[in-house]
C-alpha positions in Angstrom: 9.3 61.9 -5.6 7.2 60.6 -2.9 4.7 58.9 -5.4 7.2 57.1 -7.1 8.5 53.5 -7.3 11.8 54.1 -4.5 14.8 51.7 -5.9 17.9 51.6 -3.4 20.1 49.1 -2.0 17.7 48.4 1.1 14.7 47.9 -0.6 17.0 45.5 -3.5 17.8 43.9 -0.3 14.7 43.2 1.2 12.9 41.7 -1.8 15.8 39.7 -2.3 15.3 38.1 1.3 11.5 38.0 0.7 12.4 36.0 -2.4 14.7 33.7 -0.4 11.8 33.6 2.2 9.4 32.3 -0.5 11.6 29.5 -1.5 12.5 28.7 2.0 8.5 28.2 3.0 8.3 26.2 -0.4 10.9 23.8 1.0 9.3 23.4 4.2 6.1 22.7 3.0 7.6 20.2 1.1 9.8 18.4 3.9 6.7 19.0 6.2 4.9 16.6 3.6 7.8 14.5 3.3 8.3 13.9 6.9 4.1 13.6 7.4 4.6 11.0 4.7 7.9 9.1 6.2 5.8 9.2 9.7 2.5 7.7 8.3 4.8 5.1 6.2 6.6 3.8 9.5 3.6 3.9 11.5 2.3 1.4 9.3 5.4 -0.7 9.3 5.3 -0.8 12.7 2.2 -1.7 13.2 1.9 -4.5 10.5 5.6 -6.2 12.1 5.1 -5.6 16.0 1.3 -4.4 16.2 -0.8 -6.5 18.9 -3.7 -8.5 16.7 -6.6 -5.5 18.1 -4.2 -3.4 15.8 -4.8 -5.0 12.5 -7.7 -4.7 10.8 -10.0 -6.8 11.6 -12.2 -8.5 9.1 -15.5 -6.8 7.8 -17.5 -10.0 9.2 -16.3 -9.3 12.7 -17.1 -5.8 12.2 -20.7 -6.8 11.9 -21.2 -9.0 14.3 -19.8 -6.5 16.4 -22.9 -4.2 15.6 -25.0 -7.0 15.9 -25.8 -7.2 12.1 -24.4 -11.0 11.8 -25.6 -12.2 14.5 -24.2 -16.1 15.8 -26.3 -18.8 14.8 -25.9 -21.2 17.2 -28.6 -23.9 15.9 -26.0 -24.1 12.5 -22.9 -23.9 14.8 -24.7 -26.9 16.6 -25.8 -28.7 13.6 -21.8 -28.1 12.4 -20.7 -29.9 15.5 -22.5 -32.7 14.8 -21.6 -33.4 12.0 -18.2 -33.0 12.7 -19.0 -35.8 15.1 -20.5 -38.0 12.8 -17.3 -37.3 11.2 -15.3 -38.8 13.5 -17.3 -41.8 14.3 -16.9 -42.4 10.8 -13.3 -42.8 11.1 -12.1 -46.6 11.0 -11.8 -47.7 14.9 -9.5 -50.6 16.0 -11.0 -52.5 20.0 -8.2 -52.8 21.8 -8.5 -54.6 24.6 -6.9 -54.3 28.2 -6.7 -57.0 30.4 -6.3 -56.8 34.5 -3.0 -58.0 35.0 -3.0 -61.6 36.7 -0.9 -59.9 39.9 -3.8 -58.0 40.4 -6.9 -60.7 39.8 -6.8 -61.0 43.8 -10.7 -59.9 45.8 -9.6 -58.0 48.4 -12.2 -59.4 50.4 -12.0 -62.9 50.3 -9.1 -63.6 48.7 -10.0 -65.4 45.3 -8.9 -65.4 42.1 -11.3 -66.6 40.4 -13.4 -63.7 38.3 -15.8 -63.7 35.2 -16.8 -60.7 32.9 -18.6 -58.0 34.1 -20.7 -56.9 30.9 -18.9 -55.5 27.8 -16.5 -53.8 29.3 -15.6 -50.2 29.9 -15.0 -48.2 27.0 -12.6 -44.7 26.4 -12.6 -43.5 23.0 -9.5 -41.7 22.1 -8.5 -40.5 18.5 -4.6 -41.1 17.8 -2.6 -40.0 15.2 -1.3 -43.1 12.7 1.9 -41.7 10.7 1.7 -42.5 6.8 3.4 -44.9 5.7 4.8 -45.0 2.2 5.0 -49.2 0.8 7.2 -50.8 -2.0 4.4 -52.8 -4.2 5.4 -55.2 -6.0 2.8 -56.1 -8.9 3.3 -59.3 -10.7 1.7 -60.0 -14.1 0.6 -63.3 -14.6 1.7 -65.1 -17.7 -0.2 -68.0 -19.5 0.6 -70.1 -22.4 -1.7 -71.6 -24.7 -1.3 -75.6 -24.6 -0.8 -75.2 -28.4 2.2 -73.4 -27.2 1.4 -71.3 -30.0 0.3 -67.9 -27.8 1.7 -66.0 -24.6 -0.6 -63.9 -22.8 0.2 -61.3 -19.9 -1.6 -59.4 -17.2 -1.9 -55.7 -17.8 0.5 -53.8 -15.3 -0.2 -51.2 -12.7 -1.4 -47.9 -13.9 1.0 -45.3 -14.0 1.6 -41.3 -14.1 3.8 -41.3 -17.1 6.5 -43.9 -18.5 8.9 -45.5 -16.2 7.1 -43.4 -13.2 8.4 -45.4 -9.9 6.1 -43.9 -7.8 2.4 -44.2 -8.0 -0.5 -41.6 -8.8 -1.4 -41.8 -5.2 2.5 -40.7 -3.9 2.6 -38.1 -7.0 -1.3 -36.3 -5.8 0.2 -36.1 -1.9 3.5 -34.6 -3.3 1.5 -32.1 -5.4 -1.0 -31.5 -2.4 1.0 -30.8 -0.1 3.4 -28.6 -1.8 0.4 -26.4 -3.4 -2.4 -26.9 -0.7 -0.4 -27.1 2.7 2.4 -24.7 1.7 5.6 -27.5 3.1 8.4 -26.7 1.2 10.0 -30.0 -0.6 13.1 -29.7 1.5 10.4 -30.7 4.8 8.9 -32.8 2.7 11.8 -34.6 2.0 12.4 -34.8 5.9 9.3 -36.2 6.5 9.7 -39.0 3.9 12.8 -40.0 5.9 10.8 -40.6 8.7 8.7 -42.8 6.8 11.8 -45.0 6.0 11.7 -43.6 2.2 15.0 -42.1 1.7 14.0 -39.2 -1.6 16.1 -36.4 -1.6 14.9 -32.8 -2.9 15.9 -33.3 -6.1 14.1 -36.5 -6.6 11.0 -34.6 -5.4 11.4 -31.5 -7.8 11.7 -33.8 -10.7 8.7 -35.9 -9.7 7.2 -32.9 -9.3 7.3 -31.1 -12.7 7.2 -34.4 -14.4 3.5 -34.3 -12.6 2.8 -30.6 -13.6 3.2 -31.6 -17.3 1.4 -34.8 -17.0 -1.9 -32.4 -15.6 -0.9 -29.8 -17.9 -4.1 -30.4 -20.5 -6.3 -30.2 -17.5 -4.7 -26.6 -15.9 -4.1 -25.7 -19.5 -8.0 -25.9 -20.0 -9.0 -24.4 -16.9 -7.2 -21.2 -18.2 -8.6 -21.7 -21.9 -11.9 -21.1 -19.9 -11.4 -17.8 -18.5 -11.7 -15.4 -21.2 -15.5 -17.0 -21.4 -16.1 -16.0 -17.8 -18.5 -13.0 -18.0 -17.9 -12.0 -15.1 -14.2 -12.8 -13.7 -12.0 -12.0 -10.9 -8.5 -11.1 -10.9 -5.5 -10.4 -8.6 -1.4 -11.6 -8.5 0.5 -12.6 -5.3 3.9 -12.4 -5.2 6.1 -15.4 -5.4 10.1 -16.1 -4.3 11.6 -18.3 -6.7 15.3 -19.9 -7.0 17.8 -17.8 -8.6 21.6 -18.1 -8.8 23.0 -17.7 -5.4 19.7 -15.8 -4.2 15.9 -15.5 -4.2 14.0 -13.5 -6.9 10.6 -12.5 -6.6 8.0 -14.0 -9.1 4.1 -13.7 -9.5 1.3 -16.2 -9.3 -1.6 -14.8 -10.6 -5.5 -15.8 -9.5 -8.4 -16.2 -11.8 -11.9 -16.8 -10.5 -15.6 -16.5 -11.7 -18.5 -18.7 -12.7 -19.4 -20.4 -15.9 -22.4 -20.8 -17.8 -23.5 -23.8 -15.8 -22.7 -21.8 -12.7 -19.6 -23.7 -12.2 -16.7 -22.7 -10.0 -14.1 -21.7 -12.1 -10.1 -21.2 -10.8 -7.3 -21.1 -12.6 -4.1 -20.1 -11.8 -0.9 -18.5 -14.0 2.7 -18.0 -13.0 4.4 -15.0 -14.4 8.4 -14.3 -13.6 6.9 -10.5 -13.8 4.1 -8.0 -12.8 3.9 -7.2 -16.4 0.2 -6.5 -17.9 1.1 -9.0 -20.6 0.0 -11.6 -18.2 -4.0 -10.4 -18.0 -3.7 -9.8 -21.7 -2.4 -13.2 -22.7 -4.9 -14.8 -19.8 -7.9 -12.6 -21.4 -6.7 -11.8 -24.9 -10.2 -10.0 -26.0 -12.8 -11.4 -24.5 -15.9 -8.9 -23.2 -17.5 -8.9 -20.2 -16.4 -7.2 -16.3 -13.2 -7.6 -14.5 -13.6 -7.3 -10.6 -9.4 -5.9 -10.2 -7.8 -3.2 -7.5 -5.9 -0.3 -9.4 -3.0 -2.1 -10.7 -2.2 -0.7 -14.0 -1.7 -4.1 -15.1 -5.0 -4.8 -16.0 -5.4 -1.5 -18.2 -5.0 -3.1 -21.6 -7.7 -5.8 -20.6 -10.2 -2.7 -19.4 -9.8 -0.1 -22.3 -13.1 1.2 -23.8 -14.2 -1.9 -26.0 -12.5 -4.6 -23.4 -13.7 -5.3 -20.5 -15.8 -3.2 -18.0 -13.6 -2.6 -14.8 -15.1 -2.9 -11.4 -12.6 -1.9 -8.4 -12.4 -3.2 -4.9 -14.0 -1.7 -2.2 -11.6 -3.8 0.5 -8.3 -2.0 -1.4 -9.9 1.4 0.0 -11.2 0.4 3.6 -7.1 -1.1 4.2 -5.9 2.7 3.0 -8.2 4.3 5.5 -7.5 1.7 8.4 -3.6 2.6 8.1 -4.7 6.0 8.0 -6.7 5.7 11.2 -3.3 5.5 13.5 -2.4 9.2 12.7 -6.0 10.9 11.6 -9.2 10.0 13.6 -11.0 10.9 10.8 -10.4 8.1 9.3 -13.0 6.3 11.4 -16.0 7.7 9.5 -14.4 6.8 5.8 -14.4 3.0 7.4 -18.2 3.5 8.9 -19.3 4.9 5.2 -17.7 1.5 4.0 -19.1 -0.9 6.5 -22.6 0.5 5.1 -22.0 -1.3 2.2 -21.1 -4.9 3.9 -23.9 -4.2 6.1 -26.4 -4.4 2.5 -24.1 -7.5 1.9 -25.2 -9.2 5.1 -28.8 -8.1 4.8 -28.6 -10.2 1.0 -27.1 -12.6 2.5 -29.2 -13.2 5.8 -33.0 -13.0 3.1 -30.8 -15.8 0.8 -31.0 -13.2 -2.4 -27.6 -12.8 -3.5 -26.7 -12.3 -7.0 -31.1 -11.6 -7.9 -32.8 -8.9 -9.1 -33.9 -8.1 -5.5 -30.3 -8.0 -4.6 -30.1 -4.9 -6.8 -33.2 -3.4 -5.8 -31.6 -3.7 -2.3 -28.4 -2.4 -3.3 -30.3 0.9 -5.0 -32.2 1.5 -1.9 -29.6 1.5 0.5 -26.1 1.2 -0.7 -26.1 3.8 -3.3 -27.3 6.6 -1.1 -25.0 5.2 1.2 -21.7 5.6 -1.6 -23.4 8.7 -2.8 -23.1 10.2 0.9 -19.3 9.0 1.1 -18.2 10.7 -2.0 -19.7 14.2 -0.4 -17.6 13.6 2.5 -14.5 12.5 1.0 -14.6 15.7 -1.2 -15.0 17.9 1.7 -12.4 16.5 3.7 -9.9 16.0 0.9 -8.6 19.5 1.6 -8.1 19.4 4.8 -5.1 16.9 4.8 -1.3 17.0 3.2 -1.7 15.0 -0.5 1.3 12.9 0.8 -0.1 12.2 4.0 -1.6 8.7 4.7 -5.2 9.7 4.8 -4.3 12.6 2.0 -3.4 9.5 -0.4 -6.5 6.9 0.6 -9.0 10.6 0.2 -7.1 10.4 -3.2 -7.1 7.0 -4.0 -11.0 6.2 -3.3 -11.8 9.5 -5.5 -9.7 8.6 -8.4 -11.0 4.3 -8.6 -14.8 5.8 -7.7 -15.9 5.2 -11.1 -14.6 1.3 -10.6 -16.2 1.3 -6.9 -20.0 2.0 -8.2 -20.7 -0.5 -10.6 -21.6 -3.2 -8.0 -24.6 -1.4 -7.3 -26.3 -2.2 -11.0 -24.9 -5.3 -11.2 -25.9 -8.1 -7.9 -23.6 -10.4 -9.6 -20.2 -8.3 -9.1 -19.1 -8.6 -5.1 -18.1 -5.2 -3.6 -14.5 -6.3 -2.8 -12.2 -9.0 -4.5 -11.6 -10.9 -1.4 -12.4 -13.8 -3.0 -8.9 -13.6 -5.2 -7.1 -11.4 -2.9 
């Protein structure tokens, strides 16, 4: 009897509550990793809406000159305020003259009135602000007859945007300009026309300016008929709030950078009511070459074996482990491992051999031992924090893009990061 398996309502009992044990640490765990998750999440919130500026993450450039790697040079900053004050002596000046009042052309000393210049004059240079001003032209086109009164010839008229336009290229550019360039919504825009005695309401403007967007469209139209030739292209999409009835919806503006054959600046820009992956796909269609992207898996039909070769972004992982850094001090070495990298970057920079073959000789000397030494560590530490924890999920996200992170370091032409789109 002794040997055998004892069944009675005690023992029943007891693996029952063992059972409901079991399931009871299962759920813990799982709120534990919820509630580590919830606490990182909030943390971040926090920070990014009410943090101090020392706790947002500072850019990699002050980083380095921090460590003394950039260091300031003052013979350009010098040579930059000069010519900032070349600048300004540039500007068109206006004299204007101030005269002593005639109540106070008395000497104090004998009484005259009688004075005469005193060499040119003191000058003060001051630089004041002179609001646009918007005029009404009024062109008039000559007319002549022939004496054989046979023949009437006119004048050609002004130049315009498009047919029946009112307003000239110049007011149509400064619309456009500031809308796209200085961010003023048209509403302030409209505000600040009224100050300039040009009463144009918002709707005026909105017309005037999609009537302008279609006029430019062959030139934007070509700038993005140039992309898929970009070997080497950068991507990334902002999001956008647009009108919709009785609210605002959000819409995306998506970026396209790289260099052309001529080594030409290339930037084009596509709006997209969606995040959807048809954008890249219409934007790129089949074209070959690298795509410098962060893990969106938009961009997956553009980078499937026999598209384009994917390179990641190495800023996307140093912003995972900088949010991380507020709850886990480890953190701290992932974001030295990374500077490493910028710190190559600066060196390339500083010897004026960015984008060479020296570049990647540079890059395989000291980068790659660097991103080989940071892929043992994150393997090793991955354990030791919750998968749903903030530095669980930038351990996880770093090891799952790695094979998008490396390919900088054979190729000088593809930038670590996509800052440049981001």
């Amino acid at each position: 009897m002794g040997g055998e398996d004892h069944r009675c309502e005690w023992r029943a009992r007891a693996e029952a509550l063992e059972r409901d044990l079991a399931a009871e640490r299962v759920k813990t765990s799982a709120l534990t990793d919820r509630l580590t998750q919830l606490e990182s999440s909030f943390e971040k919130l926090q920070r990014h809406v009410f943090g101090q500026r020392s706790e947002k993450m500072p850019p990699v450039a002050e980083e380095l000159r921090k460590q003394g790697v950039i260091k300031i040079d003052r013979e350009a900053i010098l040579a930059k305020r000069r010519a900032n004050a070349e600048l300004k002596k540039a500007l068109p000046a206006r004299e204007i003259l101030h005269r002593v009042p005639e109540e106070k052309r008395v000497c104090p000393k004998c009484g005259g009135s009688i004075f005469k210049p005193l060499g040119p004059g003191k000058k003060t240079t001051i630089f004041e602000h002179v609001a646009a001003a918007v005029e009404r032209q009024v062109h008039v086109q000559e007319v002549l007859r022939c004496q054989c009164g046979e023949s009437i010839l006119t004048a050609d008229g002004p130049p315009k945007a498009f047919e029946r336009a009112g307003y000239g290229p110049g007011f149509l550019a400064n619309l456009v300009v500031s809308k796209c360039c200085d961010s003023i919504p048209l509403t302030r825009l409209s505000k600040q026309y009224r100050r300039t005695g040009i009463p144009l309401i918002r709707s005026t403007l909105i017309e005037l300016f999609h009537r302008t967007a279609e006029e430019t469209k062959p030139l934007w139209g070509r700038l993005i008929e140039l992309v898929p030739g970009l070997e080497i292209a950068q991507a990334d999409e902002t999001t956008l709030r647009v009108l919709a009835k009785h609210k605002t919806r959000r819409a995306y503006l998506w970026t396209f950078l790289g260099r052309d054959s001529e080594d030409k600046e290339i930037i084009a820009y596509q709006f997209s009511p969606t995040r959807s992956g048809e954008t890249p796909v219409r934007v790129f269609g089949n074209s070959k070459g690298k795509c410098v992207v962060d893990a969106f898996t938009g961009y997956n039909r553009i980078t499937l074996p026999g598209g384009r070769e994917r390179a990641g972004c190495m800023a996307h992982v140093r912003r995972k482990f900088f949010d991380a850094l507020a709850t886990t001090p480890a953190a701290r070495t992932a974001l030295e491992y990374i500077l490493e990298i910028y710190k190559v970057e600066a060196e390339a920079s500083e010897k004026e051999i960015l984008g060479t073959d020296a570049h990647r000789k540079l890059r395989q000397q000291k980068s790659k031992p660097a991103m080989e030494a940071f892929r043992r560590w994150l393997e090793a530490e991955q354990p030791k924090h919750l998968p749903k924890g903030a530095m669980g999920e930038a351990i996880a996200y770093a090891l799952n893009q790695w094979h998008t992170l490396t390919p900088f370091l054979d190729d000088p032409r593809l930038p670590p990061d996509n800052n440049a789109v981001g």
